[in-house]
C-alpha positions in Angstrom: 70.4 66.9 94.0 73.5 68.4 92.9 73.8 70.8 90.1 76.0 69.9 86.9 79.3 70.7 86.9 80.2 73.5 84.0 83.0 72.2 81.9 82.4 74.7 79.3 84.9 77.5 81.3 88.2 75.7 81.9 90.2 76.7 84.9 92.5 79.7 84.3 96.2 78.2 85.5 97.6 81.0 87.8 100.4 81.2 90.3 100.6 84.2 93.1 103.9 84.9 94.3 105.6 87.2 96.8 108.9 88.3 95.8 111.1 90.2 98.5 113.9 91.9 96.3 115.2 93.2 93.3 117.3 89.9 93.1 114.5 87.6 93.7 112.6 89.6 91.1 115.2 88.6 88.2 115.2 85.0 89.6 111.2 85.0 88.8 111.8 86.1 85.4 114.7 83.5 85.0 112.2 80.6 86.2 109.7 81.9 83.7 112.1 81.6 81.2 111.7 78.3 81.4 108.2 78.3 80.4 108.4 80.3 77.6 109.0 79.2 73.9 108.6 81.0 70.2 105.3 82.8 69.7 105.0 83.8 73.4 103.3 87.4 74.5 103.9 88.1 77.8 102.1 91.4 78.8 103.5 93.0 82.4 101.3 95.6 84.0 102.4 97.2 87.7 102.9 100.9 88.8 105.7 102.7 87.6 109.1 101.0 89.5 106.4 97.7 90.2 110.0 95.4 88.8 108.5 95.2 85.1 112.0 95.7 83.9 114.0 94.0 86.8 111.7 90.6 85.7 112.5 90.9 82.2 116.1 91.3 82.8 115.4 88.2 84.3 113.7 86.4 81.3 116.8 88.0 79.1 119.1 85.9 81.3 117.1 82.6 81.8 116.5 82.7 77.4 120.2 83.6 77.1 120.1 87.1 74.5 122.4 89.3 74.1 122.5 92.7 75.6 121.6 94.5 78.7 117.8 94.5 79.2 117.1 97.7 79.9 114.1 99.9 79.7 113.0 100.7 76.2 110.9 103.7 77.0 112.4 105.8 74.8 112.8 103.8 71.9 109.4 101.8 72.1 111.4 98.3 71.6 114.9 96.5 71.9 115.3 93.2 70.3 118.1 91.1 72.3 118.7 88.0 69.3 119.7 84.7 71.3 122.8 83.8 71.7 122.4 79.9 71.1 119.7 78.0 70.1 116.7 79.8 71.9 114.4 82.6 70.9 115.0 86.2 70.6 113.7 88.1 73.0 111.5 91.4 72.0 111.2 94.1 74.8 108.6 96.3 74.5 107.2 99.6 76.3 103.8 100.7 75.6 103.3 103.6 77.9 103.6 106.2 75.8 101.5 104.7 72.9 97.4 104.9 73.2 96.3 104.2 70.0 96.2 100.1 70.9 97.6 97.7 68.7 96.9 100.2 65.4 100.0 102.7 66.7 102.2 99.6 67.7 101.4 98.1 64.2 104.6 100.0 63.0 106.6 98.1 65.3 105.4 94.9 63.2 105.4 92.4 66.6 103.1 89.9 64.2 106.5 89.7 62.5 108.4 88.9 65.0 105.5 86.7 67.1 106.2 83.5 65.8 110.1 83.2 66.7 110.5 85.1 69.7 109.4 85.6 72.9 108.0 89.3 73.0 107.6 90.8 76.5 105.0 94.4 77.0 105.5 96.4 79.4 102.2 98.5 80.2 100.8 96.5 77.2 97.0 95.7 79.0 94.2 97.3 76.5 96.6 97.8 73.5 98.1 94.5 72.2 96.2 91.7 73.2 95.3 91.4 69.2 98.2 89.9 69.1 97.9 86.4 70.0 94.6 84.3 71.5 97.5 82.6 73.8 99.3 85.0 76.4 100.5 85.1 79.8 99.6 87.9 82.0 102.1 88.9 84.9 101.3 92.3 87.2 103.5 93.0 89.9 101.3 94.9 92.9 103.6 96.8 95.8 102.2 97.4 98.7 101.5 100.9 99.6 99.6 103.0 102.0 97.7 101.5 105.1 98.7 97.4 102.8 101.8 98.2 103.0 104.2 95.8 105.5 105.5 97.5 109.3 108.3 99.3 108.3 109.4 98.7 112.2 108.9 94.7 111.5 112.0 93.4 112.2 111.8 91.2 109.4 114.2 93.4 107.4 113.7 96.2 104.8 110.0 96.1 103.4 110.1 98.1 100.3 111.1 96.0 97.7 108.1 93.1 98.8 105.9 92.8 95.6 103.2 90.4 95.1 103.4 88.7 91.3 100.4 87.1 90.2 101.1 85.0 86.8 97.7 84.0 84.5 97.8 82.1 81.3 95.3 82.7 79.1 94.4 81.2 76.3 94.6 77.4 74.8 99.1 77.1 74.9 98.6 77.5 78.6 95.6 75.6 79.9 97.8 72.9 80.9 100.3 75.4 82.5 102.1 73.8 85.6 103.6 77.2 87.1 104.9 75.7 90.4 107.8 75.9 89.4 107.7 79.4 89.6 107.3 79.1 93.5 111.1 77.4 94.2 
């Protein structure tokens, strides 16, 4: 006799990805471009130098803002406004905050949620307040006894991440990201 089948946890729609360069790191975040809309929180965990910012540069292309995407470490948050039709995107580095979405509360993001795509860097534990909806991207390298041959002759090994990408939340239950893969 079989048991029933739970249909009370839906499926979580994730894509794993192994990205080989810098470049191929900005073409990810251009393909997820393509997936965002208004009101999205995208939330980017990795090590320090994981590609956070190399992916978002990405995204800034693939929405079409203005302004280099660069790091906003020191100035908590950039806002690139699009340059057509598309949403604004909101850069955002948590790393130095620890007082959750209280300290970032200043940087009103509930504000800007509902017309732009805001994008946290280091954000896991401290804005997920935000928004029910969100997609989670952490970029692992490969280090220590994981880490690829560095005598493979397969080429230069350092820049191999693995992204894993995880919707969460009801706007992406349906989310088809194999399109992410091309």
């Amino acid at each position: 006799m079989n048991a029933p089948h739970d249909t009370t946890t839906p499926a979580v729609p994730s894509a794993q990805l192994t990205v080989k360069s810098a470049d191929d790191m900005r073409e990810l975040g251009r393909r997820l471009s393509g997936l965002l809309r208004p009101g999205d929180l995208v939330l980017l965990s990795g090590e320090l130098g994981a590609g956070k910012t190399t992916l978002t540069r990405g995204l800034g292309a693939g929405l079409n803002v203005r302004g280099a995407v660069t790091s906003p470490t020191f100035v908590i948050a950039r806002v690139h406004p699009p340059l057509g039709d598309g949403p604004a995107l909101v850069h955002v580095d948590a790393y130095r905050l620890s007082g959750g979405l209280d300290e970032m509360e200043d940087l009103d993001l509930d504000v800007s949620l509902p017309e732009s795509v805001i994008v946290v860097e280091w954000g896991d534990g401290k804005v997920e307040d935000l928004s029910e909806d969100r997609l989670r991207v952490v970029i692992e390298r490969a280090v220590g006894a994981d880490a690829p041959d560095p005598d493979d002759a397969a080429g230069d090994h350092e820049d191999v991440r693995t992204v894993t990408v995880t919707g969460i939340g009801d706007r992406w239950a349906d989310a088809d990201f194999s399109a992410l893969g091309r």
